[in-house]
C-alpha positions in Angstrom: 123.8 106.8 100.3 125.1 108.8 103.2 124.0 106.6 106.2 124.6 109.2 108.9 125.6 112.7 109.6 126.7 113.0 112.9 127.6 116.8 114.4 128.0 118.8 117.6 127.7 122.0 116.7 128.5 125.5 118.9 126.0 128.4 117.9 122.8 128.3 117.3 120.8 130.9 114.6 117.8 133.1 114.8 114.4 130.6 115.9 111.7 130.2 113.4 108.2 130.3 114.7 108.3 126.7 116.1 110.6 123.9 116.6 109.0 121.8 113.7 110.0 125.2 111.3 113.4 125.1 112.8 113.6 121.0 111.9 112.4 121.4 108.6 115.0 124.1 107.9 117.9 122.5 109.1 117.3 118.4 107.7 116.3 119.2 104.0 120.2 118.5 102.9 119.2 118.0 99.0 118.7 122.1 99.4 121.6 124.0 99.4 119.9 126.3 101.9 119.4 124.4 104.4 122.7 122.6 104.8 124.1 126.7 104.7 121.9 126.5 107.7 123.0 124.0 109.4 126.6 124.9 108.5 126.3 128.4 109.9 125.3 126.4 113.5 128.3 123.5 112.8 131.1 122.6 115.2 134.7 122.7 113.6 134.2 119.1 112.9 130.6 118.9 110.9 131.8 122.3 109.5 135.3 120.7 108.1 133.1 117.8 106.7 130.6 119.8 104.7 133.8 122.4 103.8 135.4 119.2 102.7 132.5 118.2 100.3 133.0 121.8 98.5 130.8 123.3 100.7 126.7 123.6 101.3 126.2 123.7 98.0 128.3 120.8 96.8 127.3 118.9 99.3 124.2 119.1 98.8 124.3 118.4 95.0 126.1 115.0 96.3 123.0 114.4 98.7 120.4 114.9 96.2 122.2 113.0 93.8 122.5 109.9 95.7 118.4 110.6 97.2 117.0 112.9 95.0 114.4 115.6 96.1 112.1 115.3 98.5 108.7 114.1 97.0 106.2 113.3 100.2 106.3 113.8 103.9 105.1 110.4 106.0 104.9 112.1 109.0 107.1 115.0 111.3 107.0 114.7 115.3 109.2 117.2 117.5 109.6 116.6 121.5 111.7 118.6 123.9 112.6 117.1 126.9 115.8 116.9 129.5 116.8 120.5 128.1 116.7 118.8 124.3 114.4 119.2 121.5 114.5 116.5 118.6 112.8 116.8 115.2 112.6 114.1 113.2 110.9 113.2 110.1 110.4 111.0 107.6 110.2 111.1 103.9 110.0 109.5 100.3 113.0 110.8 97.8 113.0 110.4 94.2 115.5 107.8 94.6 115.4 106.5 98.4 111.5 105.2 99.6 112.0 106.4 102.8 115.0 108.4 104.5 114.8 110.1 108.4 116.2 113.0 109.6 116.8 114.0 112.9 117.9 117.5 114.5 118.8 117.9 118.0 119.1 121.2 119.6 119.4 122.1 123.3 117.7 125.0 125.0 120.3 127.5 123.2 119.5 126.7 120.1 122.5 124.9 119.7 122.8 122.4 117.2 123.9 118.9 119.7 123.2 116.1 116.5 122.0 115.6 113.0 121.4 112.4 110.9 119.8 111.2 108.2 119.8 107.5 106.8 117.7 105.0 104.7 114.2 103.8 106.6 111.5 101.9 106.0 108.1 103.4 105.4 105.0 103.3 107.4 103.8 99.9 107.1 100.3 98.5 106.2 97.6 98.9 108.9 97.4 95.5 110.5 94.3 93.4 109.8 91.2 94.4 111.9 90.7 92.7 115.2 94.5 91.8 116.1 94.7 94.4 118.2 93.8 94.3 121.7 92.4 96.8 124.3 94.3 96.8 127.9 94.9 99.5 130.8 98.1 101.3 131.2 100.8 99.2 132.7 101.2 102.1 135.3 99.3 104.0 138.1 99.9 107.6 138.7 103.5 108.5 139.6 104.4 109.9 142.8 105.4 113.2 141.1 105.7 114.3 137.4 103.7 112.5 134.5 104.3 109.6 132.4 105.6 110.1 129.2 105.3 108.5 125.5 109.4 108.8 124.8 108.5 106.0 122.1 104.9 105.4 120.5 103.4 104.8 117.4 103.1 103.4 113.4 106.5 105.1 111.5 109.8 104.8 112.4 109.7 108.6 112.9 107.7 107.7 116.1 108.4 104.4 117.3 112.1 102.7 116.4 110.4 99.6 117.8 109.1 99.1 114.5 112.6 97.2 112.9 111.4 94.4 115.6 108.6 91.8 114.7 107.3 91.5 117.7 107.8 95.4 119.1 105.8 96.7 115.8 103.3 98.7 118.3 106.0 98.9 121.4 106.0 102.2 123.7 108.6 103.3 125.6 107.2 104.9 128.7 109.1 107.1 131.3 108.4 110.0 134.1 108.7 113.8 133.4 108.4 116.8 135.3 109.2 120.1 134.3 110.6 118.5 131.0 112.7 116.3 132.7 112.9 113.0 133.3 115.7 112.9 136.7 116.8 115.2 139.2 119.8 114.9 140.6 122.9 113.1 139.4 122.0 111.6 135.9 124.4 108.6 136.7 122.0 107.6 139.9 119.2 105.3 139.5 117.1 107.2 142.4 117.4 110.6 140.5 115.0 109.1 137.7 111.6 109.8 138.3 110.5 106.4 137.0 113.1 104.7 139.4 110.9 102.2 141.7 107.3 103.1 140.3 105.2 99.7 140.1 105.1 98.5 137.0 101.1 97.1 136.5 99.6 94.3 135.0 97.7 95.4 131.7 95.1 93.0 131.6 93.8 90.0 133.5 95.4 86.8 132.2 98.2 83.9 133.0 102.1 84.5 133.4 103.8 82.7 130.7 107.5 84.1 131.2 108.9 85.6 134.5 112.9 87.1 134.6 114.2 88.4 137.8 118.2 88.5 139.1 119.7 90.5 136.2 121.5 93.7 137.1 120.4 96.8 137.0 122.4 98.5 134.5 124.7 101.6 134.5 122.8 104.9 132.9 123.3 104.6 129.5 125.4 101.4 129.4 124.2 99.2 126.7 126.1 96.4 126.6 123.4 93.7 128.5 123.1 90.4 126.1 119.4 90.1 127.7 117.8 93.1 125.9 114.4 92.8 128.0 116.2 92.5 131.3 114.2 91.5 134.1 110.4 91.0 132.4 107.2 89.5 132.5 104.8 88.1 130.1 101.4 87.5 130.4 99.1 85.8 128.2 96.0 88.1 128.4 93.6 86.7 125.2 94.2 83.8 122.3 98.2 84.2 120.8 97.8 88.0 122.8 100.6 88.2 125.2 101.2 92.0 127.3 105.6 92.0 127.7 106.4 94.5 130.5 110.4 95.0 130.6 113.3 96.3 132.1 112.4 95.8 135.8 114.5 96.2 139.2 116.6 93.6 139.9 114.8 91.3 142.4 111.3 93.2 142.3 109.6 90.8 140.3 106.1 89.3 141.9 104.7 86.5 139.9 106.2 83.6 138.4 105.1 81.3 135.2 101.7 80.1 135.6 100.1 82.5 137.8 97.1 84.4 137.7 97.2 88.3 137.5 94.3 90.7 137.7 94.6 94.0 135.6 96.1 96.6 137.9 98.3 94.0 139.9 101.6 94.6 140.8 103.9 92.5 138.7 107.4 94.4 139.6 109.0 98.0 139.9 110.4 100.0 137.0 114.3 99.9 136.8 117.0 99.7 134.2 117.9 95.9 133.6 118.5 94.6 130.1 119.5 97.2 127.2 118.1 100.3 128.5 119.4 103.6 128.5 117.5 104.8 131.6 115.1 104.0 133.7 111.8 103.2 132.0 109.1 100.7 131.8 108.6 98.9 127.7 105.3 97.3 126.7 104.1 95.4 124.1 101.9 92.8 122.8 103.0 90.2 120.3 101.5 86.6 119.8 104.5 84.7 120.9 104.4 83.2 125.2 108.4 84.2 125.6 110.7 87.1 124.9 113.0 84.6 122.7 110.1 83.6 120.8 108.0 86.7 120.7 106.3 86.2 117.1 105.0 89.3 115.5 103.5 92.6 117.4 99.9 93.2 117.7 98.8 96.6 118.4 97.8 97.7 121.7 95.3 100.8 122.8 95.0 101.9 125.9 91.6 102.4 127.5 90.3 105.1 130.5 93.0 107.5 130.2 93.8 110.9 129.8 95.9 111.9 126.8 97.8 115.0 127.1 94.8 116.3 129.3 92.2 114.9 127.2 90.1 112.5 128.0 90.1 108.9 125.8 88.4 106.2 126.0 90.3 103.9 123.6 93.4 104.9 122.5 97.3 104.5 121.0 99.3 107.2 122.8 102.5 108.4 120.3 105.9 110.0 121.4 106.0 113.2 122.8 102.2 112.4 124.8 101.5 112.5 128.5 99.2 109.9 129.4 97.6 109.8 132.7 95.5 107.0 134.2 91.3 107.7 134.8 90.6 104.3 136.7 
């Protein structure tokens, strides 16, 4: 099976309706029309690969002979942000359970990456009453709005998910105007999320605390301690809320203390293996990062959800989540 398709393309084509038409028209390669599509919008390189497979047609026929056709759609998300839109979706073939594809255009129309590879399907709802109810691990920015970057139960949603103990993780950064940084994308300080206090979720007892590791270069990936700087607090029986990827030296509490929700643990920065600034959550039943166990999902109450009120709720990418309380 083709693991990944990979292309930078330089023209984009007319726009359907909506950027979720647009995706499904360009990542359907077992049709023959849709990789003429996305051959029309190709680079010299991803045009010379598909040319070299005989063309859209040809290589379609190889894709569809290695997947099959598409027989059932999990679930389709699209989220433009940083002058990006992505598409991705994921799907059941005839011969592959689950395959996602990913389109990423910029604010042309431009055709920037494409990929599709073998996934695992959605998996089983967990058991009820694992899950546990907390507060954002934020208070309102000082400009912009947070943002769901990752969030929810696919891998279409949430990459967390190939994990066992980030099954329900969320990625959560600042945006405003679409963006997530002004200024110099290499500088810390230009992200919004740079130095926004990072929150206790729930009252409970500090079982882990990880301060002195470095703030890492934007999009330098290389850190051997994935959470970075983090905290861990054991808020209810095997229930433990991970906050990571703090500032270097901003971290407040140490193992054993007692934290209130809505306390102050540390500020949001880019230690560990982070690609920018943001602040990572989850809940899993292990007391340390190294020994986190398995995921349990997490809702967050009082909050507004893309302007909506909700009471109780599991924000998914591409949703703005404000704070009520």
């Amino acid at each position: 099976m083709i693991a990944a398709l990979l292309a930078m393309a330089a023209a984009g084509t007319a726009q359907p309706q909506s950027a979720t038409e647009r995706g499904r028209a360009l990542s359907d390669w077992s049709s023959p029309e849709s990789v003429a599509a996305l051959a029309a919008t190709a680079s010299p390189e991803l045009k010379a690969r598909i040319d070299a497979g005989g063309g859209p047609a040809a290589f379609s026929t190889a894709i569809a002979g290695q997947m099959g056709k598409q027989t059932q759609v999990f679930d389709e998300v699209e989220m433009a942000i940083n002058g990006l839109t992505f598409y991705q979706r994921l799907a059941a073939y005839e011969r592959a359970p689950a395959a996602m594809s990913m389109v990423v255009w910029d604010e042309k129309g431009t055709v920037v990456a494409a990929t599709v590879q073998p996934s695992a399907p959605p998996p089983a709802a967990p058991a009820a009453g694992t899950g546990v109810s907390v507060r954002p691990p934020f208070a309102a920015p000082r400009e912009g709005t947070w943002l769901t970057f990752w969030g929810g139960r696919n891998l279409a949603r949430n990459y967390h998910m190939v994990a066992p103990a980030q099954t329900y993780a969320f990625d959560l950064l600042v945006v405003k105007d679409g963006k997530s940084f002004s200024g110099p994308a290499n500088e810390h300080a230009s992200y919004y999320c740079w130095n926004e206090p990072v929150l206790a979720a729930a009252d409970g007892v500090v079982t882990e605390a990880v301060d002195g590791l470095p703030d890492m270069a934007i999009g330098d990936l290389s850190a051997k301690a994935a959470a970075g700087n983090h905290v861990i607090v054991r808020v209810g029986p095997e229930q433990h809320a991970l906050v990571a990827h703090l500032q270097n030296g901003s971290v407040k509490v140490k193992a054993g203390d007692t934290v209130k929700a809505g306390q102050p643990l540390g500020l949001c920065g880019n230690s560990g293996r982070t690609s920018e600034p943001h602040i990572h959550f989850h809940v899993q039943t292990g007391a340390t990062f190294a020994d986190g166990g398995t995921g349990l999902p997490a809702t967050f109450h009082d909050m507004l959800v893309d302007g909506r009120p909700v009471r109780d709720g599991e924000p998914v990418r591409g949703q703005s989540i404000a704070v009520t309380e």
